[in-house]
SEBA-451980 format. One line per 5 residues: number of its first residue (from 1); their letters; for each residue x, y, z of C-alpha. Coordinates in nm, 4 decimals, padded with zeros to 6 digits, always signed. Layout:
BEGIN
NUM	a	X:Y:Z; ...;
***
This chain:
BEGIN
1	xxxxx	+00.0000:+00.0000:+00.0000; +00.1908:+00.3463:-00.0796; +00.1106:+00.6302:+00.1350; +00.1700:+00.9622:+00.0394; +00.4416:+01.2724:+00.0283;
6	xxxxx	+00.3606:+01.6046:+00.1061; +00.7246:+01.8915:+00.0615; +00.6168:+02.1030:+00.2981; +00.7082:+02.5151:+00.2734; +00.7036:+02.6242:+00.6082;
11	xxxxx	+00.7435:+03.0163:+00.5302; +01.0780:+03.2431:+00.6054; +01.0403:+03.2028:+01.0249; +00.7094:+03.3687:+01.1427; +00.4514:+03.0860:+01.1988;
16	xxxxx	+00.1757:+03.3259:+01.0579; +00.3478:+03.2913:+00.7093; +00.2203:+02.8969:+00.7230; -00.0705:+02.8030:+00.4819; -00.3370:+02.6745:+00.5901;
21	xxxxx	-00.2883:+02.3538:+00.3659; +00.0371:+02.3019:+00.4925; -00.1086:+02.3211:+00.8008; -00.2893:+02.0702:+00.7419; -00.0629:+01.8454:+00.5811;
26	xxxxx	+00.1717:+01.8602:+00.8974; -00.1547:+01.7781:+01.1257; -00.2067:+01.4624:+00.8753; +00.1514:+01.3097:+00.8525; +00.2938:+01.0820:+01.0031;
31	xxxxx	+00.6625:+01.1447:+00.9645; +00.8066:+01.4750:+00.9384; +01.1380:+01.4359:+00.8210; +01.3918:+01.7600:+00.7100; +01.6947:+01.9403:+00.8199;
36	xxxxx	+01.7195:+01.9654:+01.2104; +01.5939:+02.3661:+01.2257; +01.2962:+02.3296:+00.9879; +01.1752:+02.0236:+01.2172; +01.1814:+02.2067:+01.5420;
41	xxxxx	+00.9875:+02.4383:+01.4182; +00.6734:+02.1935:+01.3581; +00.5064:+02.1110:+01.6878; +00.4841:+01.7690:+01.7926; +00.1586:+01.5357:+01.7767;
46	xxxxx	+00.1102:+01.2261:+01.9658; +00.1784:+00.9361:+01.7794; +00.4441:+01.1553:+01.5287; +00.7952:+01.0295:+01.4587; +01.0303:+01.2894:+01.3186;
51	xxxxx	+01.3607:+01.2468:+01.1144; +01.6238:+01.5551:+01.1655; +01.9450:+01.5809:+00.9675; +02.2449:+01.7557:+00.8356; +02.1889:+02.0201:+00.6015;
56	xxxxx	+02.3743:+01.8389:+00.3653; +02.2267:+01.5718:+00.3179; +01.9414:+01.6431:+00.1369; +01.8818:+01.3346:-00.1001; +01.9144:+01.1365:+00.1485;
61	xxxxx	+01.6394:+01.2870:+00.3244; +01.4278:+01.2340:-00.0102; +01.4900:+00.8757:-00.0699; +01.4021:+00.7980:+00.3181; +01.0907:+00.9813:+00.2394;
66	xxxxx	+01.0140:+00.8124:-00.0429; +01.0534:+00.4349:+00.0606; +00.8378:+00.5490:+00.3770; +00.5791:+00.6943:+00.1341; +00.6074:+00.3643:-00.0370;
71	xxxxx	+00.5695:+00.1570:+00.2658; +00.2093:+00.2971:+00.3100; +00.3550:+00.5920:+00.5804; +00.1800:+00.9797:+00.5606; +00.5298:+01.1861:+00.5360;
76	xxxxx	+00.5936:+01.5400:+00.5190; +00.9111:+01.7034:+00.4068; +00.9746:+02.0585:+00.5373; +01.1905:+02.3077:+00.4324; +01.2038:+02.6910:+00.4696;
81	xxxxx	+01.0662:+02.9082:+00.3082; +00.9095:+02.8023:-00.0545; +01.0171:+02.4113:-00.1011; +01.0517:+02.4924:-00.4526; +01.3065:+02.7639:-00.4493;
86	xxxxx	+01.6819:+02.6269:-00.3472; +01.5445:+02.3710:-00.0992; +01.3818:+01.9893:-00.1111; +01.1352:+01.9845:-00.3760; +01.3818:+01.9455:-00.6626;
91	xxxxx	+01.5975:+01.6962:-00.4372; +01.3523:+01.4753:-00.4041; +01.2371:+01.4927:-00.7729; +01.5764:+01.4199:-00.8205; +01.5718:+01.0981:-00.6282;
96	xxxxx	+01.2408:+01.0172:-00.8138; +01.4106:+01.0335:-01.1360; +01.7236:+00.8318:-01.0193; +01.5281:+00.5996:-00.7817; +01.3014:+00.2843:-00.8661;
101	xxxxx	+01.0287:+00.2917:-01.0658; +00.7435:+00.2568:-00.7845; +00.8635:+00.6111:-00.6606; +00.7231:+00.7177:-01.0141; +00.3447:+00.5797:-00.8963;
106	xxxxx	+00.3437:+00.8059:-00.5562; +00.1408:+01.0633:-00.4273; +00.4182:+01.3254:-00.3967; +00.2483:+01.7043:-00.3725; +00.4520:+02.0171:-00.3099;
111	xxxxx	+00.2620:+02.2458:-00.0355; +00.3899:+02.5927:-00.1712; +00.5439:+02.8289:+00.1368; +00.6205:+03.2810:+00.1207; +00.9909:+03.2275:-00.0158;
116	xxxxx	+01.2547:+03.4060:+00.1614; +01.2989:+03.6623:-00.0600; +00.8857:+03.7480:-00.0877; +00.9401:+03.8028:+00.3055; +01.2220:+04.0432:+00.2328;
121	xxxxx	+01.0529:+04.2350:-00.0500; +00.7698:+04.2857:+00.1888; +00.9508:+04.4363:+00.4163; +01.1596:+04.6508:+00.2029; +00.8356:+04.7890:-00.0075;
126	xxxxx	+00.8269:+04.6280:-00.3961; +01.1990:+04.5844:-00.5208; +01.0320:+04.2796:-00.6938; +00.7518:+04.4755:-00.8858; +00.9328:+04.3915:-01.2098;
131	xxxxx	+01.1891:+04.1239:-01.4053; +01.3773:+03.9796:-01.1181; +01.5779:+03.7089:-01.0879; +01.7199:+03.4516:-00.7798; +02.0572:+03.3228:-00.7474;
136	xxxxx	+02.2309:+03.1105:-00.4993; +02.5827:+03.2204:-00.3881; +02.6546:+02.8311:-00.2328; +02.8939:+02.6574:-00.4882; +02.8479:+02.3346:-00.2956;
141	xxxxx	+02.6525:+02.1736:-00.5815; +02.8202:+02.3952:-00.8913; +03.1477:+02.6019:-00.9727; +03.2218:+02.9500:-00.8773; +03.2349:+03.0339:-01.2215;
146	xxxxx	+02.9410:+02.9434:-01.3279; +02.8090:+03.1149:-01.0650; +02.9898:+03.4780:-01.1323; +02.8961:+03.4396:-01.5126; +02.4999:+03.4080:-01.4165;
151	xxxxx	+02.5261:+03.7347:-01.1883; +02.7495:+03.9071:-01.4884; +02.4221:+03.8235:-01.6969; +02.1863:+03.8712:-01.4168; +02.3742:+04.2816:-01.4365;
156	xxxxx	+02.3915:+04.3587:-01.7738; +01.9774:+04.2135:-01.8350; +01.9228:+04.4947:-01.5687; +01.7461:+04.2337:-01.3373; +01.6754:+04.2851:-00.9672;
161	xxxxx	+01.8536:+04.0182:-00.7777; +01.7834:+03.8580:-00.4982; +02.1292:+03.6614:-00.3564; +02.0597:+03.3225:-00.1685; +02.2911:+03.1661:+00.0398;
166	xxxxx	+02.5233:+03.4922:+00.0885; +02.7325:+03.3467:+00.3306; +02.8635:+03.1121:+00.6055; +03.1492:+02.9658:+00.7545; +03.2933:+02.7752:+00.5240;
171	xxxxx	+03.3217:+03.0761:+00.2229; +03.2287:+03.3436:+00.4412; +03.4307:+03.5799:+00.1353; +03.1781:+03.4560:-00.1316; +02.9503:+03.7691:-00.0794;
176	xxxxx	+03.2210:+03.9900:-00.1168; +03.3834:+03.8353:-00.3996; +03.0043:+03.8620:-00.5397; +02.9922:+04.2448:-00.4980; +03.3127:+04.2655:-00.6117;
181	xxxxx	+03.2119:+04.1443:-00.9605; +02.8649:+04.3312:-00.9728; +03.0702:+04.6646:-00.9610; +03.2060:+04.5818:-01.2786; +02.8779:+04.6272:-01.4364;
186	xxxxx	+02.6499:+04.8295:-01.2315; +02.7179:+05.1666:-01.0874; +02.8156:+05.2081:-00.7151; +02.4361:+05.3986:-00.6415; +02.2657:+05.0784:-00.7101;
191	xxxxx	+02.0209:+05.0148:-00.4338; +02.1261:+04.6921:-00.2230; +01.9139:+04.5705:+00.0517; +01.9709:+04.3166:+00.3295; +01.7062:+04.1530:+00.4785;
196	xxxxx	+01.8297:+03.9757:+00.8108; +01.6338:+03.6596:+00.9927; +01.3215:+03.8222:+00.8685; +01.0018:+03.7254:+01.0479; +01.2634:+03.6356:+01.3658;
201	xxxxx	+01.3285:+03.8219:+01.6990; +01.6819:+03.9870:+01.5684; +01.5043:+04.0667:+01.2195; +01.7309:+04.3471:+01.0547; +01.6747:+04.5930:+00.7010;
206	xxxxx	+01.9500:+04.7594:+00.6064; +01.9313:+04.9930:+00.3419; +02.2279:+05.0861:+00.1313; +02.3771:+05.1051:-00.2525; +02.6120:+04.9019:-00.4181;
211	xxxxx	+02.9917:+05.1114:-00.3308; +02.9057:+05.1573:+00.0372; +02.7493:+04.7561:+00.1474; +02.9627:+04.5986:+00.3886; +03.0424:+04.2289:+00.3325;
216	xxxxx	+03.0843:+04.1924:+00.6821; +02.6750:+04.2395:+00.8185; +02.6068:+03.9305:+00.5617; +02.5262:+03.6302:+00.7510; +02.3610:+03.2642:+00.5676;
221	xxxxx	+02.0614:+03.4369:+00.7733; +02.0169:+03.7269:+00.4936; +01.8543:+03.7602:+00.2472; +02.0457:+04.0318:+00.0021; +01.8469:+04.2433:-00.2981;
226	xxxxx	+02.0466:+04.3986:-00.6031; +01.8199:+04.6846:-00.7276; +01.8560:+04.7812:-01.1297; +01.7373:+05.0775:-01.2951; +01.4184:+05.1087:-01.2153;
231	xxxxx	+01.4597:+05.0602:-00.8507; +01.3562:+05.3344:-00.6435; +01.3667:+05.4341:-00.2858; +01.0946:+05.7141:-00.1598; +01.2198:+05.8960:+00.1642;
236	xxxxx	+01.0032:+05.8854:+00.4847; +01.0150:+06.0981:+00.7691; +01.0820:+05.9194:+01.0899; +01.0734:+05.5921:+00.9060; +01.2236:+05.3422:+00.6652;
241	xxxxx	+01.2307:+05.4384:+00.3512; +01.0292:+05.2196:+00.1067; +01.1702:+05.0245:-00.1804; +01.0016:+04.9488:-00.5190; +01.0867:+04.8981:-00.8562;
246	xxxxx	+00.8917:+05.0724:-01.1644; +00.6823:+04.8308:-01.3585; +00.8150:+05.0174:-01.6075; +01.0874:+04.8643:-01.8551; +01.3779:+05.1857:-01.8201;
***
């Protein structure tokens, strides 16, 4: 008897950014199973086992899903943020397509989840109000180059850009080396944003442009937006300034 799979978005932090169907796909599962963080955040129900784990280990985590899916079990996978955007839906559509063909015949739904950088553009105002694109600074999974030629691209298509994975321990100079490069193409008044643990106690905006951001307040806990042309900032008194970009093409 197969069960089924629910990949879970649990939203940026803030509980009140959780759907109300993965709400109650969480209530109906069995298994939770996801990187150690992510699981503490779902509370417990009687009769609930849970599987934490490494961030790095993310197929894994799929295929242990899967064979419990097979084996009749209600699992949910949960990830931050949007499961679709740089977290487990595509690794365990990736184990799907590597895995045995009775993975093929489950009931695998993806529970969509407010994406990290939908919580930051809230905040900030509408830097995402026109073409925009996401990129991931981790070069775990692909080369550094490959990496600095999509944000060359991502500058000279005057996207907005909104920089996953800025930073951590192990290439804590990634960010910079990232800035570094987007001088090259974009002048040093372009409007760069960092969003910080947004939705959490220590949540942080920063407001700045492109010659004066410091590496150093990035943290794998931000969430950083490149403005283009048509990004704006109107000036408040007593407040934050609000961000947008025109829905018109400059």
């Amino acid at each position: 008897m197969s069960g089924r799979l629910y990949i879970v978005g649990l939203g940026p932090a803030d509980e009140r950014w959780l759907t109300l169907e993965a709400r109650e796909a969480l209530v109906e599962a069995q298994d939770i199973i996801g990187y150690e963080p992510y699981v503490a955040r779902v509370p417990l129900r009687e009769g609930q086992t849970r599987l934490a784990s490494d961030n790095r280990v993310e197929l894994d985590r799929a295929r242990e899903a899967l064979t419990r899916a097979q084996g009749g079990r209600i699992v949910a996978v949960v990830s931050g943020g949007d499961p679709g955007v740089f977290a487990m839906a595509a690794a365990v559509f990736e184990a799907v397509d590597h895995g045995p063909q009775e993975w093929r015949d489950l009931d695998i739904r993806v529970l969509p989840g407010v994406s990290a950088m939908q919580a930051a553009a809230a905040r900030l105002g509408a830097p995402l109000g026109h073409d925009f694109c996401a990129i991931s600074l981790s070069d775990n999974l692909k080369p550094w180059d490959v990496i600095e030629k999509r944000l060359e691209h991502a500058a000279r298509g005057d996207f907005v850009i909104a920089l996953y994975n800025p930073a951590s321990r192990a290439r804590p100079t990634r960010i910079a080396d990232a800035f570094a490069l987007l001088r090259r193409f974009l002048p040093g008044e372009t409007f760069v944003g960092l969003a910080k643990s947004v939705g959490r106690e220590k949540e942080e905006i920063i407001l700045t442009q492109l010659d004066g951001v410091d590496p150093a307040q990035v943290d794998m806990a931000t969430l950083v937006v490149i403005g283009a042309s048509g990004t704006r900032r109107i000036a408040r008194r007593g407040a934050r300034d609000w961000v947008y970009s025109s829905r018109k093409a400059l």
